[in-house]
FIBADREN-675435 format. One record per atom (N, C-alpha, C, O): atom name; x, y, z. Coordinates in steps of 0.05 Angstrom, whole numbers, plus 5000, padded with zeros to 4 digits. Example, Ala and Ser with C-alpha at 12.3 -4.5 7.8 and 13.67 -1.06 7.14 Angstrom:
% FIBADREN-675435
ATOM,atom,xx,yy,zz
ATOM,N,5264,4886,5156
ATOM,CA,5246,4910,5156
ATOM,C,5264,4934,5156
ATOM,O,5285,4934,5169
ATOM,N,5257,4955,5142
ATOM,CA,5273,4979,5143
ATOM,C,5258,5001,5157
ATOM,O,5268,5023,5161
% end
This chain:
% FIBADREN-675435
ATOM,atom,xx,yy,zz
ATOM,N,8916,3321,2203
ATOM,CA,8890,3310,2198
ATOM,C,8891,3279,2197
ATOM,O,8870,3266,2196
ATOM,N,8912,3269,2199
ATOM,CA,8910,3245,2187
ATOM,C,8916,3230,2214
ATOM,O,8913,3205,2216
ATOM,N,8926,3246,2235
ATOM,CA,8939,3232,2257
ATOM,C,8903,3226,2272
ATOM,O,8891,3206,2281
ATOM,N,8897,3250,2267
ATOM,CA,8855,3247,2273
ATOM,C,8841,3219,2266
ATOM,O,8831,3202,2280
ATOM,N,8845,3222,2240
ATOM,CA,8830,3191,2222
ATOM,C,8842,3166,2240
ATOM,O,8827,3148,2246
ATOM,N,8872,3167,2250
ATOM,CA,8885,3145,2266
ATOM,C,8864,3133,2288
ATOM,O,8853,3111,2292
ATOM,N,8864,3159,2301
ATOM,CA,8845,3158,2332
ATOM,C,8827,3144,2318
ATOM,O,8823,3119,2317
ATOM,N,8820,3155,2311
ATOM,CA,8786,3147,2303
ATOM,C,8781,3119,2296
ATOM,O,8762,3105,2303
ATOM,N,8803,3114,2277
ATOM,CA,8807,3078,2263
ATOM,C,8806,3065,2292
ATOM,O,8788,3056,2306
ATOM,N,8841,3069,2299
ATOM,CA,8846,3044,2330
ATOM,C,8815,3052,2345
ATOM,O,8802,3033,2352
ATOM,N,8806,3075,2348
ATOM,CA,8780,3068,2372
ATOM,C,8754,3050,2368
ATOM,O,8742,3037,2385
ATOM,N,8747,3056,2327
ATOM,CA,8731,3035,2327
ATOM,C,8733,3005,2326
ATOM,O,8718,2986,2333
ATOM,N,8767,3009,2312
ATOM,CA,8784,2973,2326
ATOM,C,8764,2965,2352
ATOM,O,8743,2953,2355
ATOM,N,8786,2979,2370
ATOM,CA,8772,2969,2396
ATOM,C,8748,2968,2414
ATOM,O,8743,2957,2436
ATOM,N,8731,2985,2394
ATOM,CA,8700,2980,2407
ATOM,C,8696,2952,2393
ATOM,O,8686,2934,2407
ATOM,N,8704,2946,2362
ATOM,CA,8697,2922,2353
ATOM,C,8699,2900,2364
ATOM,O,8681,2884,2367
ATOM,N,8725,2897,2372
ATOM,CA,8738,2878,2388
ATOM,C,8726,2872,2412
ATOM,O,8718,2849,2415
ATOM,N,8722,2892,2436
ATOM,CA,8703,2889,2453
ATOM,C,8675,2882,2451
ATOM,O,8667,2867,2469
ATOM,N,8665,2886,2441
ATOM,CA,8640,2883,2434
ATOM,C,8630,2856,2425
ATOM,O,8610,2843,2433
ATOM,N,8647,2850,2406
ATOM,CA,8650,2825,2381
ATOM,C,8660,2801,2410
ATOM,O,8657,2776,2408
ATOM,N,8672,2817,2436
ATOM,CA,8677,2793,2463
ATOM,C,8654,2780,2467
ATOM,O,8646,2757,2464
ATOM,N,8641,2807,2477
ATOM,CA,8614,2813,2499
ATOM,C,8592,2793,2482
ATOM,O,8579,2773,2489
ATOM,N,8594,2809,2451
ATOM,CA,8568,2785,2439
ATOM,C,8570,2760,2438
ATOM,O,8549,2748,2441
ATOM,N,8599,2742,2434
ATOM,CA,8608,2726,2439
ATOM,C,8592,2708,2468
ATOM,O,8573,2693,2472
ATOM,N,8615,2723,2483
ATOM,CA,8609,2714,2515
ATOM,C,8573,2706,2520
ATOM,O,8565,2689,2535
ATOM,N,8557,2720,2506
ATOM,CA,8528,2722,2512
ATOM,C,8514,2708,2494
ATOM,O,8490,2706,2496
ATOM,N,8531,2695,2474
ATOM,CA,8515,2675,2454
ATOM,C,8491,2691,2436
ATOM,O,8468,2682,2434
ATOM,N,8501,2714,2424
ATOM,CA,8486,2730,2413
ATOM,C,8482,2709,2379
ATOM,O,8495,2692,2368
ATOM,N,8462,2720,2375
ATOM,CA,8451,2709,2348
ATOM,C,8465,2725,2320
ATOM,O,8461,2715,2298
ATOM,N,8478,2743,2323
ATOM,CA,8491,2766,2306
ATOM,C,8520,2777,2311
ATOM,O,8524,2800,2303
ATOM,N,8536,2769,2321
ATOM,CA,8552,2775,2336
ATOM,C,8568,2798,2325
ATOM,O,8573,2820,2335
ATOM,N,8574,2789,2304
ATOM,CA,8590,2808,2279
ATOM,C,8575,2826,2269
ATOM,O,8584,2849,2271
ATOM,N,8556,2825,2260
ATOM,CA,8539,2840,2246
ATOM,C,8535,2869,2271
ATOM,O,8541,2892,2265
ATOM,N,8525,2862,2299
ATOM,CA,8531,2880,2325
ATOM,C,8558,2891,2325
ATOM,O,8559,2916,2328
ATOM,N,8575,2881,2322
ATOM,CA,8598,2889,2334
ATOM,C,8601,2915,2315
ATOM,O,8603,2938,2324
ATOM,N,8602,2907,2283
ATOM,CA,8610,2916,2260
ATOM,C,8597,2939,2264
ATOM,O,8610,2959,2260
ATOM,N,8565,2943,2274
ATOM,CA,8546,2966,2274
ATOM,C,8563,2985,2297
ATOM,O,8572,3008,2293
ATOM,N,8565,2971,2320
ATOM,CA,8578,2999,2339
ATOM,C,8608,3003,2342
ATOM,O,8622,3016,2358
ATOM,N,8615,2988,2320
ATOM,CA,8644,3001,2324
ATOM,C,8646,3017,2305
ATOM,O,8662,3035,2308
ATOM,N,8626,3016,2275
ATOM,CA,8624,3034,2256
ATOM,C,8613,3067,2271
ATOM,O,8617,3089,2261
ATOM,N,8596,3063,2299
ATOM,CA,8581,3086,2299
ATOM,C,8602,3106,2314
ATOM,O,8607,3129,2307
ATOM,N,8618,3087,2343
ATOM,CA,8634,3098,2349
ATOM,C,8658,3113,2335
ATOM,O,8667,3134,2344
ATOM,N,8671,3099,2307
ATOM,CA,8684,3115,2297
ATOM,C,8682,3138,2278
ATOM,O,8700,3152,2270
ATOM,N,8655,3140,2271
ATOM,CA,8634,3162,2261
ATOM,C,8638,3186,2287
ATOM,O,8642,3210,2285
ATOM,N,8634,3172,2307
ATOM,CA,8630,3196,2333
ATOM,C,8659,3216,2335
ATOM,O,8664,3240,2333
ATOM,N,8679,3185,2343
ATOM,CA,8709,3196,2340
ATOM,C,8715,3211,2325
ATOM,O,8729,3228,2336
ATOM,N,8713,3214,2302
ATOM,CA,8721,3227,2272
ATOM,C,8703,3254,2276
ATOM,O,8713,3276,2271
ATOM,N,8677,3250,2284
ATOM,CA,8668,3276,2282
ATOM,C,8681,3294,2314
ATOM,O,8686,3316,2321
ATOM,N,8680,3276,2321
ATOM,CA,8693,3294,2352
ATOM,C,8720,3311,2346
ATOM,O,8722,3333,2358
ATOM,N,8738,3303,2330
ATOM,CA,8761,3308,2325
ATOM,C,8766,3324,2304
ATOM,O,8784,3341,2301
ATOM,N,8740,3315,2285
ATOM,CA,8739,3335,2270
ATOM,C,8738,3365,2278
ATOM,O,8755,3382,2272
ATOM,N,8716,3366,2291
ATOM,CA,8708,3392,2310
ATOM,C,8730,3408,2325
ATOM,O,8735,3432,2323
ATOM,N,8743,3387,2343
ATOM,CA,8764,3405,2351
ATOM,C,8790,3423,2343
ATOM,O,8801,3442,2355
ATOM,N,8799,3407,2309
ATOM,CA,8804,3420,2301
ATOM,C,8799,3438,2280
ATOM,O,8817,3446,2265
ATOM,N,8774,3446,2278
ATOM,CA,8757,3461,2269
ATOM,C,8755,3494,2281
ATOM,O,8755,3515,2269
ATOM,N,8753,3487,2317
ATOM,CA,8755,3494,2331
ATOM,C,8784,3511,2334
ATOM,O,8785,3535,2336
ATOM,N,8807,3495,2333
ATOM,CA,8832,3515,2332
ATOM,C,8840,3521,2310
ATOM,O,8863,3526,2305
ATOM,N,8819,3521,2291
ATOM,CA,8836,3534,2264
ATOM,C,8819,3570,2264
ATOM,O,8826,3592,2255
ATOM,N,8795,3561,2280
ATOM,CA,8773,3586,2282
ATOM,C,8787,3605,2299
ATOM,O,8785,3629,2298
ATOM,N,8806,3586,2323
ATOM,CA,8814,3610,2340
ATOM,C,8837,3624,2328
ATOM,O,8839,3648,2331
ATOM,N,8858,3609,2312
ATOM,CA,8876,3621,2302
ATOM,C,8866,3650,2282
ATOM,O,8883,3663,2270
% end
């Protein structure tokens, strides 16, 4: 379970990081505040994605 939570952390890392570029690069008025929002949603997604799957092989077992 915990190797799950990993994914999920490093992916919303790196949507942050990307993102926190892009707003950058574009002279956004919020940059952080953006970034912080979709890297929080992405790792909500990850976590639930992962969740599921192993949800999924504990059902098949």
């Amino acid at each position: 379970m915990s190797k799950y939570i990993k994914y999920s952390i490093i992916a919303g890392l790196i949507t942050f990081a990307l993102c926190l570029f892009v707003l950058l690069a574009i002279n956004s008025p919020s940059p952080y505040i953006g970034s912080l929002v979709v890297g929080f949603v992405i790792f909500e997604i990850s976590f639930y994605h992962f969740f599921g799957r192993e949800k999924e092989k504990q059902k098949l077992m």
